[in-house]
C-alpha positions in Angstrom: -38.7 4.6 -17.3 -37.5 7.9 -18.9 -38.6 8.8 -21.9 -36.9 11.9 -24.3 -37.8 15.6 -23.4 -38.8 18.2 -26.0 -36.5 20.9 -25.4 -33.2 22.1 -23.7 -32.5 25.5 -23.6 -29.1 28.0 -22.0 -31.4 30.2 -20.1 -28.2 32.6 -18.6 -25.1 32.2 -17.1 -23.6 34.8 -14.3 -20.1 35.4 -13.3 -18.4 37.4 -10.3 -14.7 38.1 -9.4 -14.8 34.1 -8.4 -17.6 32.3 -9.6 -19.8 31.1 -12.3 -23.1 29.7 -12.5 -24.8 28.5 -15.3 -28.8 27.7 -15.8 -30.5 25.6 -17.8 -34.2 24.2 -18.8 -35.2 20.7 -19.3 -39.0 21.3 -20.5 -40.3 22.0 -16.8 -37.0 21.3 -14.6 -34.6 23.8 -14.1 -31.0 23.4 -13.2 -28.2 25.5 -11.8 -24.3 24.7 -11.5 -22.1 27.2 -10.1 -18.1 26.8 -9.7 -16.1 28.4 -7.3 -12.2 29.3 -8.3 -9.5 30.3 -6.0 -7.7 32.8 -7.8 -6.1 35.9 -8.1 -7.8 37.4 -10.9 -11.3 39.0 -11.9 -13.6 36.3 -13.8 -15.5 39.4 -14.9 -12.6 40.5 -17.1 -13.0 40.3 -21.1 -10.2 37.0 -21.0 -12.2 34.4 -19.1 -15.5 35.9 -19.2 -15.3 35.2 -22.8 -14.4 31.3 -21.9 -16.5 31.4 -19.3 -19.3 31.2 -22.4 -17.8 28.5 -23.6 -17.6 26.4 -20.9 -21.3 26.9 -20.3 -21.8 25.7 -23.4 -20.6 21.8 -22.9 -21.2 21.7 -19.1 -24.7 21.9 -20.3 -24.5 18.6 -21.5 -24.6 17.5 -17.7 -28.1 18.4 -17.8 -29.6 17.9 -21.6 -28.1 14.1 -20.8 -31.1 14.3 -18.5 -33.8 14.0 -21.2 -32.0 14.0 -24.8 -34.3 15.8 -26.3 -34.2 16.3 -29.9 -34.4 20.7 -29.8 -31.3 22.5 -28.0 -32.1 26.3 -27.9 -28.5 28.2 -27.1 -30.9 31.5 -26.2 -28.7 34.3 -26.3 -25.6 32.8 -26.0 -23.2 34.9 -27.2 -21.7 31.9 -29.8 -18.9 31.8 -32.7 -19.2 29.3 -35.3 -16.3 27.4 -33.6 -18.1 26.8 -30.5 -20.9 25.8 -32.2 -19.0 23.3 -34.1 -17.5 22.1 -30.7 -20.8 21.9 -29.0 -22.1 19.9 -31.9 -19.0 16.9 -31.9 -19.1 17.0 -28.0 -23.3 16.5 -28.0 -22.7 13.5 -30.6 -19.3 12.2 -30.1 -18.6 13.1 -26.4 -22.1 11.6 -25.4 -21.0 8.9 -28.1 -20.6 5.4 -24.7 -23.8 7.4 -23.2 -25.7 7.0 -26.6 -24.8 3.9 -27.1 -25.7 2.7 -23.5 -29.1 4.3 -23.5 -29.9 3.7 -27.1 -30.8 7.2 -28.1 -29.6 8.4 -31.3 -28.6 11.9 -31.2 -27.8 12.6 -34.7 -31.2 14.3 -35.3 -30.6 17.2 -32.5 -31.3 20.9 -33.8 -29.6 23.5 -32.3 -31.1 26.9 -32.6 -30.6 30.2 -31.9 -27.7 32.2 -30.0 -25.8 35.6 -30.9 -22.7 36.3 -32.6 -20.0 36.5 -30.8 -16.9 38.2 -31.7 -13.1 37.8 -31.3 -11.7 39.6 -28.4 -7.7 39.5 -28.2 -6.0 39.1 -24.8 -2.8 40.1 -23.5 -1.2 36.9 -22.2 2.5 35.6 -20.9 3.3 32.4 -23.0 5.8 31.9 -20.1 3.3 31.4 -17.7 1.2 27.9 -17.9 -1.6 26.1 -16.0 -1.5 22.3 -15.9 -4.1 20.4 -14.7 -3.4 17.8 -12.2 -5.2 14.7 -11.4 -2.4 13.1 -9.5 -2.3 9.7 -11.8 0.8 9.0 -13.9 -0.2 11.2 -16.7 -0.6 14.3 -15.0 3.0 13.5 -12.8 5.2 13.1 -16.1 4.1 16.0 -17.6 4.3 18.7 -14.6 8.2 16.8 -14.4 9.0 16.7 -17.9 8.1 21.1 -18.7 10.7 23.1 -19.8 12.0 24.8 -16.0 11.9 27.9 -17.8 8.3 28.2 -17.6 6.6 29.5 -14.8 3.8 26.9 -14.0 1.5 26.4 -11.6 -1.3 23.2 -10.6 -4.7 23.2 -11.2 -7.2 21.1 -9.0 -10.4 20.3 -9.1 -12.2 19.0 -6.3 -15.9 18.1 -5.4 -18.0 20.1 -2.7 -17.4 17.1 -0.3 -13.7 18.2 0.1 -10.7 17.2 -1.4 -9.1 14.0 -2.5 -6.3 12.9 -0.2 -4.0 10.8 -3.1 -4.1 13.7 -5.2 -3.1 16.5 -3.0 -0.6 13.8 -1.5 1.3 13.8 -5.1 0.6 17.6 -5.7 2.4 18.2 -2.7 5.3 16.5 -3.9 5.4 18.3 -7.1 5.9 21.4 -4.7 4.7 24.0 -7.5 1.7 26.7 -6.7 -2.3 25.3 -6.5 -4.8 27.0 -8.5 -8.3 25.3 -7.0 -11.9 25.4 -8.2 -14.8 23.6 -6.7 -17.5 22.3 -8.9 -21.3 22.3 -7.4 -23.9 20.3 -9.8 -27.0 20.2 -9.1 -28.4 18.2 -6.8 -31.3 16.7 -8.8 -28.7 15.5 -11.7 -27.2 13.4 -9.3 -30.4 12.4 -7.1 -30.3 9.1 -9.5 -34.0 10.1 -10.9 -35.6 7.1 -12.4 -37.2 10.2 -14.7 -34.2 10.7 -16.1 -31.9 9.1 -18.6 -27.8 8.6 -16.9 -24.5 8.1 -19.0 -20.8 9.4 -19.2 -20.4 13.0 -20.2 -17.1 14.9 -21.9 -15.9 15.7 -18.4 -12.3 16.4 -19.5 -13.5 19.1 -22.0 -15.3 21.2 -19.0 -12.5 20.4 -16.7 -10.0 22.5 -19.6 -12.2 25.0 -20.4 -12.3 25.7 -16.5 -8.3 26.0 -16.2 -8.5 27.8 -19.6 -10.7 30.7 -17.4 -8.7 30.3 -14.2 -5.2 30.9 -16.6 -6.5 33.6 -18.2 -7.8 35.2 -14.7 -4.3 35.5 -14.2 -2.9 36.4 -17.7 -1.4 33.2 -18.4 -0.3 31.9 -21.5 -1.5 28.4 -21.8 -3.1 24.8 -20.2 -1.0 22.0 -20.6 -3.1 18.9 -20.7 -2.0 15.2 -20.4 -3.3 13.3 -23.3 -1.7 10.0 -24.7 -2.1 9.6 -28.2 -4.1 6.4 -27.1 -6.7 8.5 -25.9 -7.9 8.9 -29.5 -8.4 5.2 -30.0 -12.4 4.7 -30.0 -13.8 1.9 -27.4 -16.5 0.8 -30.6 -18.4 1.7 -33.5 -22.5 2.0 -33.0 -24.7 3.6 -36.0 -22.2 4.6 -37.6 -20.6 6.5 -34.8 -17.0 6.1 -33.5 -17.9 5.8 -29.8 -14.6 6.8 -27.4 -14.8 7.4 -23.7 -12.0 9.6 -24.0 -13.6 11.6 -26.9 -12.5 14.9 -24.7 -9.4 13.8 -24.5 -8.9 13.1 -27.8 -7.0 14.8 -30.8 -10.1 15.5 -32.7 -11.1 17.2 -29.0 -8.2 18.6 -28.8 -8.6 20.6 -32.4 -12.1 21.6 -31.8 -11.6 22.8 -28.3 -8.4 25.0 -29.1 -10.0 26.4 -32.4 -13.0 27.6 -30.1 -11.1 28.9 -27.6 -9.1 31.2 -30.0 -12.4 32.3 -31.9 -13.0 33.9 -28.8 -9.7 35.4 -27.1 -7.1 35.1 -30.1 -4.6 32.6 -31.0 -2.0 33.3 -28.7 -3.6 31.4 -25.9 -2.5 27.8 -25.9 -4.3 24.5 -24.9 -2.4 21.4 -25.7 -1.6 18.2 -24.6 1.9 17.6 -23.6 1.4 14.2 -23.9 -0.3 13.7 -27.3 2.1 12.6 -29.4 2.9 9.5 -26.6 2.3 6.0 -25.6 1.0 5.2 -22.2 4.2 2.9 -22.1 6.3 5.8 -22.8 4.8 7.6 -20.2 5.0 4.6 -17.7 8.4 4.5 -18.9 9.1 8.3 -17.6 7.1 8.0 -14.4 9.1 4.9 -13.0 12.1 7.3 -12.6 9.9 9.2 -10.3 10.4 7.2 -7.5 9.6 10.0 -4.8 5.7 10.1 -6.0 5.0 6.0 -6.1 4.0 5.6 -2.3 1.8 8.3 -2.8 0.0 8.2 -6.3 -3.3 6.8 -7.1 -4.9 6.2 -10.1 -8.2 4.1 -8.9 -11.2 5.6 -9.8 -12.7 4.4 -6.2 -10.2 7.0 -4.3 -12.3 10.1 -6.3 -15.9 9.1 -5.4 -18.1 12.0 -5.5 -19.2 11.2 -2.1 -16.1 11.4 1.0 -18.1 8.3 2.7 -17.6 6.1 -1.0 -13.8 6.9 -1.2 -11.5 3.6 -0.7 -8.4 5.0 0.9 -6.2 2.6 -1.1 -6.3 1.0 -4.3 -9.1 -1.2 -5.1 -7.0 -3.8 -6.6 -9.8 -5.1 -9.3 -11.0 -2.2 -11.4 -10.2 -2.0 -15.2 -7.8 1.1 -14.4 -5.8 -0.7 -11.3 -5.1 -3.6 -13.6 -4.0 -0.9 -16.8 -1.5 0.6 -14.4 0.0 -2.1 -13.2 0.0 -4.1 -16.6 2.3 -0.6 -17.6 4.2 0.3 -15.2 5.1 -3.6 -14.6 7.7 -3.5 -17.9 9.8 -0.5 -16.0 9.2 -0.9 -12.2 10.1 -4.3 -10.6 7.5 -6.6 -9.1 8.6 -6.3 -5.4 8.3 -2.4 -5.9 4.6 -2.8 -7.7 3.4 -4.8 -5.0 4.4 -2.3 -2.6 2.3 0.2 -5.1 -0.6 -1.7 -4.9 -0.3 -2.4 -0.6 0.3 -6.1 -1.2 -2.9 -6.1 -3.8 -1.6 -6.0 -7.4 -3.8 -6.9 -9.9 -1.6 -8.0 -12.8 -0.9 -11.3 -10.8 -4.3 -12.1 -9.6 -5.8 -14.8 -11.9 -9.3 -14.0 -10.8 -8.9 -10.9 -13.0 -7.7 -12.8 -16.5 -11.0 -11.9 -18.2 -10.1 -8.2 -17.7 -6.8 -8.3 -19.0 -8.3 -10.6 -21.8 -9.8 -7.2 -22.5 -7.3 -4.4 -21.7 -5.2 -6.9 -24.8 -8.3 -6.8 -26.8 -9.4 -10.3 -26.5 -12.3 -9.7 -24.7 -16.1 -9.4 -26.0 -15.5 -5.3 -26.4 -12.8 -4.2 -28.1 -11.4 -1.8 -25.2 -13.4 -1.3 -21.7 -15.1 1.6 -21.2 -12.6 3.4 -19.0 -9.3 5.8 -19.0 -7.2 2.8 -20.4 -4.7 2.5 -23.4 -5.3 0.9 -26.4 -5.4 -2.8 -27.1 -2.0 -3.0 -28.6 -0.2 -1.0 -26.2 -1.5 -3.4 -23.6 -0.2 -6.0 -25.5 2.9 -4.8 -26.0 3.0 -4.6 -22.0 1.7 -7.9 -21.4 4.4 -9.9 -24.6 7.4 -7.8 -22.6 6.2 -8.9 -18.6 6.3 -12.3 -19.7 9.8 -12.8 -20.7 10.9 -11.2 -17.1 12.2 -13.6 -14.4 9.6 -11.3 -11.8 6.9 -12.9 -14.0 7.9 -16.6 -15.2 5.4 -18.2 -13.0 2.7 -16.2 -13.7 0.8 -19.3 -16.4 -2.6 -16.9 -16.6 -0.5 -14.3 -18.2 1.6 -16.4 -20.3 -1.6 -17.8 -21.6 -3.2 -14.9 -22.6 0.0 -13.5 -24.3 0.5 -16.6 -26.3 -3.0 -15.4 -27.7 -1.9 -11.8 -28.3 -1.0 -10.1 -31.5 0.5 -6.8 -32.7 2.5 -4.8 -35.3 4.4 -2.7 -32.9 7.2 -3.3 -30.0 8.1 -1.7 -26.8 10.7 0.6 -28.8 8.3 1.6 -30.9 5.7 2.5 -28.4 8.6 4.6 -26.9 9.5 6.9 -29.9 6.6 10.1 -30.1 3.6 9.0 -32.4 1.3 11.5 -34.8 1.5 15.0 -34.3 1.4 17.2 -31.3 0.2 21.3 -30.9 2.7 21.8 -28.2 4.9 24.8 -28.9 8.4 24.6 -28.7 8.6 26.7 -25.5 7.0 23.9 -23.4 9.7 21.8 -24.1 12.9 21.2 -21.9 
């Protein structure tokens, strides 16, 4: 049984032309991650060496997850008040579904020490952007919808045990230039210690700060993330807390992580969403006029296992995120097309799967599953508009659960931009 640690402490991160590696102390464990980037730029250089810092900041959440203890010494860190405030949200809020799941509390954490940092400003071309790319729908409709007068290249991410086959399938059909980095954790944080406590961590946050460093390796101007506005909607409230899968991709994120960024390199770097002022249906909506990606797409958690021997090489056809795509996609793409999609396998028809749907709609015990899903009424926006389509009138499990359903907005709604948005005007077509 694990049991909390005493202390956590940044005991150094080094950088070369291509790599970083970060180390950390968990009382008497030590851990090192190192990254790998493929690019044509020096790390070392004031521009992403300066992120770099910042990105050691939150991956170190990877390893204080280990043993939650209730000191975090940053050493010396070189750390602006912005990245401290970042740090702070993404230790409480971004380990918000961990907390919760573990029962640890981590509004009482003190962190201590690190030095001043100050602003450095760096030359970059706002014409030039870096857009991460996870292959899913998301990340297709924004690399599509850009302005074409921006220069913009992919970045990837991929796991020491190689690459994943879907997503380099759709990057190659986006036919735009690869930016890669490989992310090595350490082995004992994912050796399944019983010694240790486990959870979900703000992956998405270290996954921008990493293109953030590989962007401005090559002077670039900005990282376009793919957000939905739904991304902000929390899962649950616990003690008080808001707890949100997606914190990191969230709006809130989204504020604290640009703010800290500038505080280090200026504010003529841009990190924004391209997507955060839109519904997952709107999205959906987009991406079903993308017909040369849907044979190749995949948005199954089980097709990015860590491990190459764990990776399903088609959809699963039963997992929280299968259903979600298919309950979207289903208003804009026809049935006969979606089970093609899906390999004969679509989940949106099979009854066994009602309780999940019950849940995707927000019927279900938990307000929202804890996954990379939209929000309840979204869903059941989806669900109220499949049911009065011919592909769909025999379907009685869905027509049951919809007759259940409730919600103050419609599909046109859902399709005009919601909130606000930090993307500048020269992103846009």
């Amino acid at each position: 049984m694990a049991s909390r640690a005493k202390q956590f402490r940044y005991s150094g991160l080094d950088i070369t032309a291509t790599s970083l590696v970060g180390h950390y102390e968990l009382d008497e464990y030590s851990f090192t991650e190192t990254v790998t980037f493929d690019v044509s730029g020096d790390l070392r250089e004031p521009g992403p060496r300066d992120i770099a810092t910042l990105w050691y900041l939150v991956a170190g959440l990877s390893y204080y997850k280990a043993g939650a203890p209730a000191l975090v010494d940053l050493g010396d860190t070189p750390v602006t008040p912005e990245a401290r405030a970042l740090l702070r949200a993404a230790l409480l809020e971004g380990l918000g579904e961990y907390s919760f799941r573990n029962q640890i509390w981590l509004g009482d954490v003190e962190i201590i020490e690190g030095t001043p940092a100050t602003t450095r400003h760096h030359e970059v071309d706002p014409l030039r952007v870096l857009t991460p790319f996870g292959g899913g729908i998301d990340s297709v409709v924004t690399v599509r919808s850009l302005s074409p007068a921006l220069n913009q290249s992919l970045f990837v991410m991929s796991p020491p045990s190689g690459t994943f086959a879907p997503l380099e399938a759709t990057a190659a059909v986006m036919d735009l230039p690869i930016v890669r980095a490989t992310r090595h954790l350490d082995p004992q944080i994912t050796a399944k210690n019983p010694d240790f406590f486990n959870g979900h961590v703000p992956v998405t946050a270290m996954v921008t700060l990493l293109a953030c460093i590989a962007a401005l390796a090559d002077d670039r101007g900005g990282v376009v993330m793919s957000n939905e506005h739904s991304s902000s909607a929390p899962n649950m409230e616990w003690e008080g807390l808001a707890v949100n899968h997606q914190w990191s991709k969230s709006w809130v994120a989204e504020q604290l992580l640009g703010d800290a960024v500038a505080s280090y390199i200026g504010s003529q770097f841009t990190v924004a969403s391209f997507l955060r002022d839109r519904s997952e249906l709107w999205v959906a909506q987009q991406f079903a006029g993308f017909t040369d990606v849907h044979g190749v797409f995949r948005s199954c958690n089980r097709a990015f296992h860590q491990s190459a021997t764990e990776r399903l090489a088609t959809w699963c056809g039963r997992c929280d995120k299968c259903l979600f795509i298919n309950l979207v996609l289903a208003p804009f793409i026809s049935r006969r097309s979606l089970d093609e999609i899906f390999q004969g396998a679509a989940p949106l028809t099979n009854p066994d799967l009602r309780e999940q749907l019950r849940a995707l709609v927000g019927l279900g015990d938990e307000k929202k599953p804890f996954e990379c899903v939209g929000d309840p009424d979204e869903c059941a926006v989806a669900l109220t508009t499949i049911i009065e389509m011919p592909d769909y009138a025999n379907e009685e499990h869905l027509h049951h659960i919809a007759r259940e359903v409730g919600s103050d907005q419609s599909l046109d709604e859902l399709l005009e931009p919601l909130g606000v948005s930090r993307v500048p005007a020269s992103w846009l077509r």
